[in-house]
N, C-alpha and C positions, 0 to 999 in steps of 0.2 A: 552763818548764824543759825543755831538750832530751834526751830521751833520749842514754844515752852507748854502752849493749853492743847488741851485734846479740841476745844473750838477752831485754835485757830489751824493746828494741823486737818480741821475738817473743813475750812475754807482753804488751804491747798490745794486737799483734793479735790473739791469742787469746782473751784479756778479752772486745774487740771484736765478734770472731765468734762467740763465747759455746760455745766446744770447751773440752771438758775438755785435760789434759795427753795422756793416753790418746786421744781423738779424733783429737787433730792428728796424735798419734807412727803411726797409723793411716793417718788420710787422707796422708799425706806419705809414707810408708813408708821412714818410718825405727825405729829402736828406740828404745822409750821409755824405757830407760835415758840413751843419750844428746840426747833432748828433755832429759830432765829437768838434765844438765851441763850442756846450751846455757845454758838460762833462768837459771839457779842463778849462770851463769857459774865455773864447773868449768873449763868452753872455752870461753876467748875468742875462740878463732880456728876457727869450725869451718869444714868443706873447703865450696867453692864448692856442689860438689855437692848436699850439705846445706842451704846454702843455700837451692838452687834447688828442691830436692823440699819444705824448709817452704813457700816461697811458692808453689809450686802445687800444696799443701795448702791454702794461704788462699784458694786461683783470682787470685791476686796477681801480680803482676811483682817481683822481686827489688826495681829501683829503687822501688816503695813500699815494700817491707818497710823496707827500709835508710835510708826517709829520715824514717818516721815520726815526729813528736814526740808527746811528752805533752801 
C-alpha cells in the first residue's frame, strides 16, 4: 500500500527513526504544533521549507522522505 500524504510518509519515518513527535519538532526546528497538523494532516500542503528542515531532521534528503512507501 502506497503512502498518499507527505504527514503520513513523515510518521513512517518517524516510527522508523524511533523520535517521539516532540524529538523530531526539535531536531528539525520547527514547532511542534505544526509537526503535529503535518502528521494529523490538518496541512496537506506544508511550505518547502518545512519540508526540508523535517528531512534534515531524519539526516534524510527530501526525495526519500517523499518517496517512502509503507
Amino acid at each position: 500500500m502506497k503512502t498518499k500524504t507527505i504527514g503520513a510518509k513523515i510518521k513512517v519515518w518517524r516510527l522508523k527513526k524511533q523520535l517521539t513527535q516532540d524529538a523530531l519538532s526539535k531536531k528539525a526546528h520547527i514547532p511542534y504544533p505544526t509537526l503535529i497538523k503535518i502528521e494529523s494532516d490538518v496541512v496537506q500542503n506544508p511550505s518547502i521549507e518545512t519540508v526540508v528542515k523535517i528531512a534534515h531532521g531524519f539526516g534524510i534528503t527530501v526525495d526519500e522522505l517523499i518517496s517512502v512507501d509503507e
